[in-house]
C-alpha positions in Angstrom: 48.0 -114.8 -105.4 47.2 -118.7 -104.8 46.9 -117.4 -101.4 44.9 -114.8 -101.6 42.5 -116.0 -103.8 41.5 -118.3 -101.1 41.3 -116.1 -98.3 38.7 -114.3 -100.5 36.6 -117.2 -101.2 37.1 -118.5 -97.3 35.6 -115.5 -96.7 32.5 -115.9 -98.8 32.1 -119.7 -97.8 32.7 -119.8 -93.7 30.3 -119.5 -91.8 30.3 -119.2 -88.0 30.0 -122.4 -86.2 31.3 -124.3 -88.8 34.3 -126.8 -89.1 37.1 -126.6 -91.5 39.5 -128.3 -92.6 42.9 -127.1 -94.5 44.8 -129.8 -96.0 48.3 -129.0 -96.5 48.0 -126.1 -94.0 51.8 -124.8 -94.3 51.9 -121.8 -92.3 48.4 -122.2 -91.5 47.2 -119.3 -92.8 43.8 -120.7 -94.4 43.1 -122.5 -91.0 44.0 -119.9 -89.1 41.7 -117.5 -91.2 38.7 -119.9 -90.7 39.2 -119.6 -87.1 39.0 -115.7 -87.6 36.0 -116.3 -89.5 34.2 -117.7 -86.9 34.9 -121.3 -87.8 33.9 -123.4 -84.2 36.9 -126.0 -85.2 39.9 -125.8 -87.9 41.8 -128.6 -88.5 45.5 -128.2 -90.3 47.0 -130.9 -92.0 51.0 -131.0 -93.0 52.9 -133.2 -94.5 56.0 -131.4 -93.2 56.7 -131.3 -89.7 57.9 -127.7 -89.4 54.2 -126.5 -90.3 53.1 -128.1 -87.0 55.5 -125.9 -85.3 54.8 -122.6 -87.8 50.9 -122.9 -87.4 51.2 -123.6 -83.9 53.4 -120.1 -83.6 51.0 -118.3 -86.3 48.0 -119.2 -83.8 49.6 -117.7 -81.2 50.3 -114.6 -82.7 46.7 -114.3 -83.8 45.3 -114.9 -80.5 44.0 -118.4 -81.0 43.6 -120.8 -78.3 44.5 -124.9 -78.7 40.8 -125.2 -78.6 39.2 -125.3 -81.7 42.4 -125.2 -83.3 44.3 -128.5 -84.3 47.0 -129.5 -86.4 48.3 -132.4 -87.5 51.6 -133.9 -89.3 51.4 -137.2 -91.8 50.2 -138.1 -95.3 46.3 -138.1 -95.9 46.6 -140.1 -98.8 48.0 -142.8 -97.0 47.7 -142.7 -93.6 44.2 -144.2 -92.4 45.1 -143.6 -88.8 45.3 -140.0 -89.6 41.8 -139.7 -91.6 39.9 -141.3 -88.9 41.7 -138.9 -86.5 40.8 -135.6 -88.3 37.4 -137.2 -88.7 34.6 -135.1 -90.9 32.8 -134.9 -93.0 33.7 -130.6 -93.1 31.3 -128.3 -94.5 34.6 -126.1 -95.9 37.9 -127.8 -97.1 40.7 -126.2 -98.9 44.4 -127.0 -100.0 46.6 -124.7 -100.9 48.8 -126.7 -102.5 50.7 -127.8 -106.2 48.6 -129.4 -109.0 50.3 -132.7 -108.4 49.2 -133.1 -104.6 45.6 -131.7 -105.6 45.3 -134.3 -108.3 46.1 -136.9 -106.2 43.6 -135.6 -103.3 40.9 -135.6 -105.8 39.4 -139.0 -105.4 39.6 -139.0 -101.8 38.4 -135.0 -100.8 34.7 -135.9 -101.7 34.0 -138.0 -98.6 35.9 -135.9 -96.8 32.8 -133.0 -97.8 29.7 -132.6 -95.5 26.8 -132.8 -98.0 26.6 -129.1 -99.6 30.2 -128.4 -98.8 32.6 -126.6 -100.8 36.5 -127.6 -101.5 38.8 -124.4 -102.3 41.5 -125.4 -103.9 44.3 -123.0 -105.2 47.9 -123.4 -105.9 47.1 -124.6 -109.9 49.0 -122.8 -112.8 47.6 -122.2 -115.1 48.7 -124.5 -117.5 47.4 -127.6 -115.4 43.9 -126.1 -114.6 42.2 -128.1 -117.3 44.2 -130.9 -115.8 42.6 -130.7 -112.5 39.0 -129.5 -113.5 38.9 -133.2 -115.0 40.3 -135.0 -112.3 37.8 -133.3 -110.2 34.9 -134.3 -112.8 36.1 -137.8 -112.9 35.9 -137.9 -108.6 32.1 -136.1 -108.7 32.8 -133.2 -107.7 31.5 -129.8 -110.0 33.5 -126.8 -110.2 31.0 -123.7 -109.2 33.1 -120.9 -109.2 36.7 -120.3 -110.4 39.2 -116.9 -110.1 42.1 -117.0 -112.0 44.6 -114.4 -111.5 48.5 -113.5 -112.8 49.0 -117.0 -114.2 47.2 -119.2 -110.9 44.0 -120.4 -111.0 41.6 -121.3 -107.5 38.7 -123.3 -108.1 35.6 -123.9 -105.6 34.0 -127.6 -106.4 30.9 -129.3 -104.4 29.9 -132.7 -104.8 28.4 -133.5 -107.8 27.1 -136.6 -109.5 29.6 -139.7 -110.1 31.2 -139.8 -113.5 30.7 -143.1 -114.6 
């Protein structure tokens, strides 16, 4: 569902010529999609190194080139090397990823947002979505559209005024 709830919205947001990033890419599938989409440049983020290797193959297999097309293994919450690698600001980001992580990529997603940008974010149950709509209030960023399905919740956010 987390999944698919962002493919839907990706759909909605990308526009050709566009760059995107997908931060805890996995499989790449939200990257990958972008690409699809029309997106000029994806960028893929892992912590894990297998997803290098699983994107990389899922590329492939959809008939993406390395151009346009990267991904990248190491922590964005810590690794400064790795920020100013992946550069931005992206007029689409997403994560796919568990409340915890998203939480924690809350205060830092918003410079990673071109002015008038969107963040999808999906991977939240339920029970923690009230969690992370404040988290996200508290960085400046204001939730526009939200799907909630079978227990997950995916929530869309621009930038928004700082909370003071």
């Amino acid at each position: 569902h987390t999944t698919r709830m962002c493919l839907e919205f990706l759909e909605r947001v990308m526009e050709p010529g566009e760059d995107m990033l997908d931060m805890g890419c996995g499989s790449g599938i939200l990257s990958i999609a972008a690409r699809l989409l029309g997106a000029k440049r994806a960028v893929a983020v892992d912590i894990d190194p297998i997803a290098e290797t699983v994107a990389r193959d899922n590329a492939d297999m959809n008939g993406l080139s390395q151009d346009g097309y990267e991904i990248h293994i190491g922590n964005l919450l810590d690794d400064e090397a790795l920020r100013a690698k992946i550069g931005g600001p992206y007029p689409v980001v997403a994560a796919n990823i568990v409340a915890d992580v998203i939480i924690g990529l809350a205060p830092m997603v918003r410079s990673m947002m071109a002015e008038g940008g969107v963040f999808l974010c999906s991977g939240i149950i339920d029970t923690r979505a009230e969690e992370v709509r404040q988290c996200f209030k508290q960085a400046g960023m204001v939730i526009v559209n939200e799907i909630a399905r079978d227990g997950w919740v995916m929530l869309c956010c621009k930038k928004g005024a700082a909370q003071e």
